[in-house]
NUSEMI-907559 format. One record per atom (N, C-alpha, C): atom name; residue in three letters; x, y, z. Coordinates in pm, whole numbers, plus 50000, padded with zeros to 5 digits. Layout:
> at	aa	px	py	pz
> CA	Ala	X	Y	Z
...
end
This chain:
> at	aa	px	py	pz
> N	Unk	89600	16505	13280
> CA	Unk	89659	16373	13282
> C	Unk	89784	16377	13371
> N	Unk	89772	16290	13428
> CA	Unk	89901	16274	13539
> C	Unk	90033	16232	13429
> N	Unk	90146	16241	13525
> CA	Unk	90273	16193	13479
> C	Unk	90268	16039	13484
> N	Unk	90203	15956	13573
> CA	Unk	90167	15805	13570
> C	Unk	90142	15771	13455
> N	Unk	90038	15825	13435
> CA	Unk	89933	15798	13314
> C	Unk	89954	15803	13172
> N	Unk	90028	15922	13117
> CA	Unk	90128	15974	13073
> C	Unk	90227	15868	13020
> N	Unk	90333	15827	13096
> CA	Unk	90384	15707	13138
> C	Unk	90355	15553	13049
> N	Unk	90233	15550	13123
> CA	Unk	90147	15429	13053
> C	Unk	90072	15422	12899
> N	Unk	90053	15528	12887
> CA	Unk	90062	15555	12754
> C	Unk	90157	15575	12661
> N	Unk	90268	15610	12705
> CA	Unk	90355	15630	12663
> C	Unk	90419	15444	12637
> N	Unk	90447	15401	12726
> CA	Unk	90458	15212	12710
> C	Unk	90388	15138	12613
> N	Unk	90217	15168	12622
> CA	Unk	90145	15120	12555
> C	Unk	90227	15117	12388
> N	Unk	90236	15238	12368
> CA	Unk	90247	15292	12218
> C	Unk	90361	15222	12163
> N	Unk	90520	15192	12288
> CA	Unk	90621	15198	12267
> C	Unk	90658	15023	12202
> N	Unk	90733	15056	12102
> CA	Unk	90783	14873	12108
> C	Unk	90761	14865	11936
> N	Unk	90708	14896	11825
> CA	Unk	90711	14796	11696
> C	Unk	90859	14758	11687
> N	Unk	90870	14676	11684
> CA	Unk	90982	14589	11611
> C	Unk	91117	14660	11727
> N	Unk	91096	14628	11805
> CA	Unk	91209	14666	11972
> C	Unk	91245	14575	11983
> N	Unk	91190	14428	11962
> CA	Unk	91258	14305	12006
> C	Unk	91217	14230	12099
> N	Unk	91227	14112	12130
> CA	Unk	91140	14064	12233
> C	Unk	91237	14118	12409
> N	Unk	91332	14166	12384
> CA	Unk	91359	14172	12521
> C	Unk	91324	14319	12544
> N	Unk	91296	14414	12458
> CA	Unk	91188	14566	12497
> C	Unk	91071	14502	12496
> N	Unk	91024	14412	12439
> CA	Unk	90887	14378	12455
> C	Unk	90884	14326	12680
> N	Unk	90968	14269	12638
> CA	Unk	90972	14212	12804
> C	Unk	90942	14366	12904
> N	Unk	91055	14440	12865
> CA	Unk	91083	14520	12949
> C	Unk	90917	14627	12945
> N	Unk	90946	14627	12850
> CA	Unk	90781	14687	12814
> C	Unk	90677	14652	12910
> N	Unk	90657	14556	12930
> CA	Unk	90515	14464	13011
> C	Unk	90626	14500	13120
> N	Unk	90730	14489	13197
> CA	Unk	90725	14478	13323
> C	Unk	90773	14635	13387
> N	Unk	90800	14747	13270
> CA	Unk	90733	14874	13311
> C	Unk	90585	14919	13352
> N	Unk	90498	14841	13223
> CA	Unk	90372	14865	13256
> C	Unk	90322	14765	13355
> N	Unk	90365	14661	13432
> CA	Unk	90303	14602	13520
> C	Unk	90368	14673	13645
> N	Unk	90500	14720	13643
> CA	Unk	90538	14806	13778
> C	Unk	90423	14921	13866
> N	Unk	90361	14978	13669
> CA	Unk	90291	15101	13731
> C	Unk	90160	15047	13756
> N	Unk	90129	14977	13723
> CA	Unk	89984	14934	13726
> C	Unk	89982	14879	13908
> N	Unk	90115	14792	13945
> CA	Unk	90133	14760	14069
> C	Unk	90150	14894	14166
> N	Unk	90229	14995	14148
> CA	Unk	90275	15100	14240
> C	Unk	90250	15244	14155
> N	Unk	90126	15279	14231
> CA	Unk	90091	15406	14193
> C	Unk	90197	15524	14186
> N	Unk	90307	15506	14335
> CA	Unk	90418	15573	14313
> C	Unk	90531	15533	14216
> N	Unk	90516	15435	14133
> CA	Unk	90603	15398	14077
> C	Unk	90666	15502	13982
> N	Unk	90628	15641	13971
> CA	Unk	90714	15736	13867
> C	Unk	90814	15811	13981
> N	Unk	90782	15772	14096
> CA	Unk	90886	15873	14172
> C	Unk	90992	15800	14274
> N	Unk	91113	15819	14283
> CA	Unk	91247	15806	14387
> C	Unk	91183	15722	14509
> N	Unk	91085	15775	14590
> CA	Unk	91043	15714	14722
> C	Unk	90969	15563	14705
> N	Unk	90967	15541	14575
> CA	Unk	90884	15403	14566
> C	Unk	91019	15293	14593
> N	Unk	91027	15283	14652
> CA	Unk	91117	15162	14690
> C	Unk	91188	15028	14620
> N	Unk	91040	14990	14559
> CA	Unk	91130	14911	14457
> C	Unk	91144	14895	14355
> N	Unk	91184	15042	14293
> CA	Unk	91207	15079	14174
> C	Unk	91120	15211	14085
> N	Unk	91199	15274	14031
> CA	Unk	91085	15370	13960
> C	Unk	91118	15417	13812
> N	Unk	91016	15451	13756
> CA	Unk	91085	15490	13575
> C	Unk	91170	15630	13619
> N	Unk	91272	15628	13505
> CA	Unk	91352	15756	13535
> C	Unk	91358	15810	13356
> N	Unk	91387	15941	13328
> CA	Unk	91368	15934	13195
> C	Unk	91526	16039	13155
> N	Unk	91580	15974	13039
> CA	Unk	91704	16002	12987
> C	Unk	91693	16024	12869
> N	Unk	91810	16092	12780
> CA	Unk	91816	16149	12702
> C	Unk	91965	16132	12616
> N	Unk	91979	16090	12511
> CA	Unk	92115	16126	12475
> C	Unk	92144	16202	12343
> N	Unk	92199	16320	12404
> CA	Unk	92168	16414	12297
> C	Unk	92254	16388	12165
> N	Unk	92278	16412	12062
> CA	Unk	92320	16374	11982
> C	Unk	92325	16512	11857
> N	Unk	92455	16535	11769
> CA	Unk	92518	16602	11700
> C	Unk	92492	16490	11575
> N	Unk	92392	16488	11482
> CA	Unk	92416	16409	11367
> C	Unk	92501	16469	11241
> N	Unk	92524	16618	11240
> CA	Unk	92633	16667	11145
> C	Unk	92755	16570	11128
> N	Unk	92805	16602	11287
> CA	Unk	92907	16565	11319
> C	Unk	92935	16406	11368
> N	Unk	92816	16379	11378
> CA	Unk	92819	16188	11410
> C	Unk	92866	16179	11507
> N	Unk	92816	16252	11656
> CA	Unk	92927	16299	11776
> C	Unk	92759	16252	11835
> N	Unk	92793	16202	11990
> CA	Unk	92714	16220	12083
> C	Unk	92760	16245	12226
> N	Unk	92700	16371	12286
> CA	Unk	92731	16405	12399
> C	Unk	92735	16302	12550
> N	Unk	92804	16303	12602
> CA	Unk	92796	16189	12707
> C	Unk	92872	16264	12892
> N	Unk	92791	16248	12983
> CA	Unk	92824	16310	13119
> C	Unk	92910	16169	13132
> N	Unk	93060	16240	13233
> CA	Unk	93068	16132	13350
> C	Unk	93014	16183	13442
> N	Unk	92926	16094	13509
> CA	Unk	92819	16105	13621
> C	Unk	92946	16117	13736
> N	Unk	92876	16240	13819
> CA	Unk	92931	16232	13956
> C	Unk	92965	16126	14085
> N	Unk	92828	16063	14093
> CA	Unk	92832	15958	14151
> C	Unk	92889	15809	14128
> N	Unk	92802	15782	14000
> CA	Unk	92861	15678	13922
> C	Unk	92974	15670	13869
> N	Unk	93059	15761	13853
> CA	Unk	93202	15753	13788
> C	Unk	93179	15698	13669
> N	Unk	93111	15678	13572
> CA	Unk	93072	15653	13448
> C	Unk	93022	15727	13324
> N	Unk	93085	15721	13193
> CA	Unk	93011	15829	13089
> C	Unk	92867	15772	13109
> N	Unk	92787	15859	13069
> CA	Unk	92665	15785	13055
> C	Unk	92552	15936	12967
> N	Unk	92412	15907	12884
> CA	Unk	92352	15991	12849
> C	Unk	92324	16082	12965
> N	Unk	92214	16191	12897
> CA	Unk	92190	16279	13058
> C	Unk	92063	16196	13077
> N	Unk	92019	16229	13220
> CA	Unk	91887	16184	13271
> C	Unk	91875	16145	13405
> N	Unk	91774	16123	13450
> CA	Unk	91731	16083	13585
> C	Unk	91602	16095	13662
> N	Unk	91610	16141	13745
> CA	Unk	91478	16141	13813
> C	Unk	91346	16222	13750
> N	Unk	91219	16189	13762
> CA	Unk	91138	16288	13730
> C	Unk	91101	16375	13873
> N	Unk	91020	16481	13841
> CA	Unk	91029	16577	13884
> C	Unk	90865	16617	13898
> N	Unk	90794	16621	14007
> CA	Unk	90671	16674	14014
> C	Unk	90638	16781	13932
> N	Unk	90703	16841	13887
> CA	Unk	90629	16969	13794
> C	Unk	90696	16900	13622
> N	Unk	90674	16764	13642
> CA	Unk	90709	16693	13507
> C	Unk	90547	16662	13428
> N	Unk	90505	16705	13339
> CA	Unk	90376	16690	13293
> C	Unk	90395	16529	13242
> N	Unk	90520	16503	13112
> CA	Unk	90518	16392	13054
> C	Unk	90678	16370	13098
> N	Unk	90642	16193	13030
> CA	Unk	90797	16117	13034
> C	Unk	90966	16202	12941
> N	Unk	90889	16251	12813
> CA	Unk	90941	16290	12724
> C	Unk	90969	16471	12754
> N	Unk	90930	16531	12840
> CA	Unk	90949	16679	12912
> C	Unk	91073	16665	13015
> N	Unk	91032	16501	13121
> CA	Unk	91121	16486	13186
> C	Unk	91296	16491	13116
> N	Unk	91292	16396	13015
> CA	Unk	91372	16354	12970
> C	Unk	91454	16466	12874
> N	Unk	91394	16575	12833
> CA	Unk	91436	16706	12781
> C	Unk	91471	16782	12844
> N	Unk	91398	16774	12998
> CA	Unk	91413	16850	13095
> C	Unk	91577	16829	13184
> N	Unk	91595	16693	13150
> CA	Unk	91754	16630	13239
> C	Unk	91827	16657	13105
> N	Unk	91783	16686	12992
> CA	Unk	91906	16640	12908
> C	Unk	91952	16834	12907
> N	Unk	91870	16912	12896
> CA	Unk	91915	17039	12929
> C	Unk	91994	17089	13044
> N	Unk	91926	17042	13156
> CA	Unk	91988	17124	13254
> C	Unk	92155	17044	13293
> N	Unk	92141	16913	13202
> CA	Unk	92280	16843	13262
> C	Unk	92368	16855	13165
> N	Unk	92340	16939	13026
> CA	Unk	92387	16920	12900
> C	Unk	92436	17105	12906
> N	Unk	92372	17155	12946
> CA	Unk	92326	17312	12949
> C	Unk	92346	17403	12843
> N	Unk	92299	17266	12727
> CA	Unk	92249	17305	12576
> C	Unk	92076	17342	12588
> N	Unk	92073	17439	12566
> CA	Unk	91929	17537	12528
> C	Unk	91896	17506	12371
> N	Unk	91767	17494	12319
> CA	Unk	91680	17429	12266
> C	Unk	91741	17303	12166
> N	Unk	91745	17170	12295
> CA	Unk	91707	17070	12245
> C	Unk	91593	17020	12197
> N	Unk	91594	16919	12122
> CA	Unk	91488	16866	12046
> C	Unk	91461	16710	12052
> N	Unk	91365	16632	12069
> CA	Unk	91319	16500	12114
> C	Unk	91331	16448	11941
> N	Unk	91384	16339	11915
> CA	Unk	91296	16291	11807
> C	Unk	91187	16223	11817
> N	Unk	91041	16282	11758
> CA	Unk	90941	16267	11707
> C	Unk	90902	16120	11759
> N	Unk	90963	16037	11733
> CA	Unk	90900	15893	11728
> C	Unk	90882	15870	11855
> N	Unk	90946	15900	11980
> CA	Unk	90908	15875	12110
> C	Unk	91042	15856	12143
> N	Unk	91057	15685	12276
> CA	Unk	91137	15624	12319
> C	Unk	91264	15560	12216
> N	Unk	91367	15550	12210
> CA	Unk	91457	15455	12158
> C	Unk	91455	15393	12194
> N	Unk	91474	15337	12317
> CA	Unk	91476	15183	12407
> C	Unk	91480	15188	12534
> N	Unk	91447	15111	12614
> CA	Unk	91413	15124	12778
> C	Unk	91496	15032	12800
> N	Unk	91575	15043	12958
> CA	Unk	91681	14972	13020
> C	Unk	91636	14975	13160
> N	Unk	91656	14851	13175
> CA	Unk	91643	14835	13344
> C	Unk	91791	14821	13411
> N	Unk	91807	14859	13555
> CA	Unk	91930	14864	13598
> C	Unk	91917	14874	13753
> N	Unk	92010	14797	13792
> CA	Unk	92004	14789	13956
> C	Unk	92094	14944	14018
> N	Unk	92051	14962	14115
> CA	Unk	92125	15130	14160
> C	Unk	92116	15062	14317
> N	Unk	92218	15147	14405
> CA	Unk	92226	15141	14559
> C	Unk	92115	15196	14604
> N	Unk	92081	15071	14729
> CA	Unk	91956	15117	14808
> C	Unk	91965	15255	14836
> N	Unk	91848	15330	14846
> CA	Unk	91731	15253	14930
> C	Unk	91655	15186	14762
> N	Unk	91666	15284	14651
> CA	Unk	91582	15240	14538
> C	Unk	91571	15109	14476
> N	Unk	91672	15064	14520
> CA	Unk	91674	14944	14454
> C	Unk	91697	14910	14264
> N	Unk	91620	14978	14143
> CA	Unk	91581	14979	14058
> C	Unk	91518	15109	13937
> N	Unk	91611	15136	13855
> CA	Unk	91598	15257	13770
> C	Unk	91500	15148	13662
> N	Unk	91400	15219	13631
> CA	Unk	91332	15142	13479
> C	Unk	91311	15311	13390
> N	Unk	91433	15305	13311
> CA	Unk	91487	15413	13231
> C	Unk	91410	15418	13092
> N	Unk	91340	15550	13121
> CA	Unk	91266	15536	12944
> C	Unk	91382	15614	12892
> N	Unk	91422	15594	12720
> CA	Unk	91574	15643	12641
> C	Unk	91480	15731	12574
> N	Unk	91564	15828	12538
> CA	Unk	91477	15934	12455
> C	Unk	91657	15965	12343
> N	Unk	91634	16059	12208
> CA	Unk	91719	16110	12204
> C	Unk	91657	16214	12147
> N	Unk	91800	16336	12190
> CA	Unk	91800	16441	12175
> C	Unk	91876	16523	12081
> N	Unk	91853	16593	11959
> CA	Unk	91868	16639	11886
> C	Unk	91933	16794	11947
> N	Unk	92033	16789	11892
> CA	Unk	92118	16947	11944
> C	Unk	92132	17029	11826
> N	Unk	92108	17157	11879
> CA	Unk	92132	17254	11807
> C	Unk	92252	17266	11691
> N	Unk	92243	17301	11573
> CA	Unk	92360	17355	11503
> C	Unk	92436	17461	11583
> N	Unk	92550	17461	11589
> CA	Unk	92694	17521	11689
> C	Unk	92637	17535	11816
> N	Unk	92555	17430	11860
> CA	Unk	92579	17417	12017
> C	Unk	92674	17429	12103
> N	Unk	92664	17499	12225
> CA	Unk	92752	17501	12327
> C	Unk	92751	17430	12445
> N	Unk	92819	17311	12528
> CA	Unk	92792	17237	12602
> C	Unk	92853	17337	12761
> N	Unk	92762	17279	12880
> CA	Unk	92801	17330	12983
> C	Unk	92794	17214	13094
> N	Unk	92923	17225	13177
> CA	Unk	92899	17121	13240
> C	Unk	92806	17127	13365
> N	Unk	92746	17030	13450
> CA	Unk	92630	17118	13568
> C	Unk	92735	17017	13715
> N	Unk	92662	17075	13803
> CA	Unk	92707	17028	13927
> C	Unk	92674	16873	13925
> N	Unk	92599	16773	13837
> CA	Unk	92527	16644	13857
> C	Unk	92648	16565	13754
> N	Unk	92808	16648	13712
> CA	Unk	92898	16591	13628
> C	Unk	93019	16626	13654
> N	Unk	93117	16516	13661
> CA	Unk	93227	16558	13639
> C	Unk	93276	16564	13553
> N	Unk	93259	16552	13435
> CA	Unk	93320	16615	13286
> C	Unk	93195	16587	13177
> N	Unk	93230	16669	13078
> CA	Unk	93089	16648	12939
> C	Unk	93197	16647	12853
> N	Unk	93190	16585	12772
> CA	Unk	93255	16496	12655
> C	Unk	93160	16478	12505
> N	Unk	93161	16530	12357
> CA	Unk	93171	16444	12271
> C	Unk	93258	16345	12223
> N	Unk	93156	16261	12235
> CA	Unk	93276	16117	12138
> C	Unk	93169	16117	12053
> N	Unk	93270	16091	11898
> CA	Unk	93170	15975	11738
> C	Unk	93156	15838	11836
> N	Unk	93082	15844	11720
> CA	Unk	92956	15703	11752
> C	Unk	93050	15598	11798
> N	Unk	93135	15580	11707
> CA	Unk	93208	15421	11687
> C	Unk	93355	15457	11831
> N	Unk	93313	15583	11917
> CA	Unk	93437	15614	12006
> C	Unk	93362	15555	12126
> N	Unk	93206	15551	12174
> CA	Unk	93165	15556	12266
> C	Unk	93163	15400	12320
> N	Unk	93184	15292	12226
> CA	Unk	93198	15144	12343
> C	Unk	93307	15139	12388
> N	Unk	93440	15213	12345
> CA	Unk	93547	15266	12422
> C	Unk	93541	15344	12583
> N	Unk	93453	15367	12598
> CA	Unk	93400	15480	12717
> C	Unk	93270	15387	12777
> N	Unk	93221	15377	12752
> CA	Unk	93057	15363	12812
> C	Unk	93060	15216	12794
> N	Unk	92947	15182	12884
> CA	Unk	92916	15023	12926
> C	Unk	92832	14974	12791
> N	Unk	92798	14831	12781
> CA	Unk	92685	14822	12707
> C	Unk	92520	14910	12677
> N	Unk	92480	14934	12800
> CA	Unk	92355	14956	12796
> C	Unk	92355	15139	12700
> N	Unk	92479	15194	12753
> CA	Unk	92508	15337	12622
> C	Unk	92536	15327	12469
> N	Unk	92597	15250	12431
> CA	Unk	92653	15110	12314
> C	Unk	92495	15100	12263
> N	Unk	92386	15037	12335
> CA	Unk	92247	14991	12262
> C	Unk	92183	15113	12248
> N	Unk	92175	15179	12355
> CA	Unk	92107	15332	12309
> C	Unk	92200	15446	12218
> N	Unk	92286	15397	12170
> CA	Unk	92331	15486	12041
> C	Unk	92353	15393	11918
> N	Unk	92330	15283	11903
> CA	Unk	92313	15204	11770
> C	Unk	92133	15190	11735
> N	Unk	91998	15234	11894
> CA	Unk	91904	15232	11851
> C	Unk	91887	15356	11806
> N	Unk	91932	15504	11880
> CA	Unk	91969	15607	11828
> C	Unk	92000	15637	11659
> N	Unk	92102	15567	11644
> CA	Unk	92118	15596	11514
> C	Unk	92030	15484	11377
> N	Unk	91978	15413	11426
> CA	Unk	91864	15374	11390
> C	Unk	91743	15411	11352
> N	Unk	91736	15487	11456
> CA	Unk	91625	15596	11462
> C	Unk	91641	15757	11366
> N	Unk	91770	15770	11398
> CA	Unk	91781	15941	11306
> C	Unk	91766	15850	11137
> N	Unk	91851	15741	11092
> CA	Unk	91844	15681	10986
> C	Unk	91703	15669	10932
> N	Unk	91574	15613	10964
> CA	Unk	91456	15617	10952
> C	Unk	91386	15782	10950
> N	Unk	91438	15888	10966
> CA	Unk	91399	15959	10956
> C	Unk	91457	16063	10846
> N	Unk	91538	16011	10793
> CA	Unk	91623	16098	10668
> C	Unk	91582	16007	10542
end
C-alpha cells in the first residue's frame, strides 16, 4: 500500500464527532488526493498533507513545543513526508523524533486528533496537516535538532501564551483524547 492510499484511509476512518469544520476539512483532504496523485509530497504545488505530532508528558501535564527555525513560532513537531514513509502516522512519529530527539515515542492508538489547513510561502502554497499526538517516555530527555531554534515544555494552560490558535485546538483535542483513554 502506498503512502497515498494509506492517507486515504486514514481520512476515511478519521472524524466521529470532530465537528463539522474537521468534517469539512476531512472531504477537502480527501478530495485533494483523489484530485493530485502527488498530493502527499512538497512538489505538488498546490498543496500537500504534511504529518505532525505533539508530543506530550501527561504525568506532568507538560507538552513539548519547537520554535520552528523558519517560522519563528512555537509550534508541535512535524512536516514533510518522506518517501521511505510507509504511513501518515510513521511520518508523523518519524518528525516528532528526529525534531524532539526523544527515542521511543508513542502515537495514541485512536489515530488523528485533528487536521489543520494553513497557507505557507510559495512555491507550496498549502500544508493540509494530519495532528497526531505523541506520548513520551517516563524521564524523557529532549534534544534540540538543526529544524529548531529552541525546545521548550510548557503545561497545557501555558501554551495559548506561546502558540497561535491552531496549537491551542490541537492540545485541548489532545487532551481530550488522553481523557477518553484513562
Amino acid at each position: 500500500m502506498s503512502l497515498h492510499d494509506d492517507a486515504v484511509l486514514v481520512l476515511k476512518s478519521y472524524g466521529s464527532g470532530a465537528g463539522d469544520a474537521q468534517e469539512e476539512l476531512r472531504r477537502a483532504y480527501l478530495d485533494h488526493l483523489a484530485l493530485h496523485p502527488d498530493g502527499m509530497w512538497k512538489a505538488c504545488g498546490t498543496g500537500h498533507l504534511t504529518a505532525s505530532a505533539l508530543v506530550v508528558d501527561p504525568e506532568r501535564g507538560k507538552v513539548l513545543l519547537t520554535l520552528h527555525r523558519k517560522l519563528r513560532m512555537w509550534l508541535q513537531m512535524g512536516g514533510h513526508c518522506e518517501p521511505g514513509d510507509a504511513t501518515l502516522a510513521g511520518a508523523a512519529l518519524r518528525e516528532a523524533a528526529e525534531e524532539s530527539g526523544i527515542a521511543g515515542l508513542t502515537l495514541l492508538a485512536s489515530g488523528p486528533v485533528t487536521l489543520d489547513r494553513h497557507l505557507i510561502p510559495a512555491p507550496c502554497n498549502w500544508h493540509l496537516d494530519v495532528q497526531y499526538a505523541a506520548l513520551a517516555p517516563s524521564g524523557s530527555t529532549e534534544r534540540i535538532s538543526d529544524e529548531s531554534l529552541d525546545l521548550r515544555w510548557f503545561t497545557y494552560d501555558e501554551v495559548a501564551g506561546v502558540a497561535d490558535s491552531s496549537v491551542v485546538r490541537l492540545v485541548e483535542r489532545t487532551r481530550a483524547a488522553l481523557d477518553g483513554v484513562r
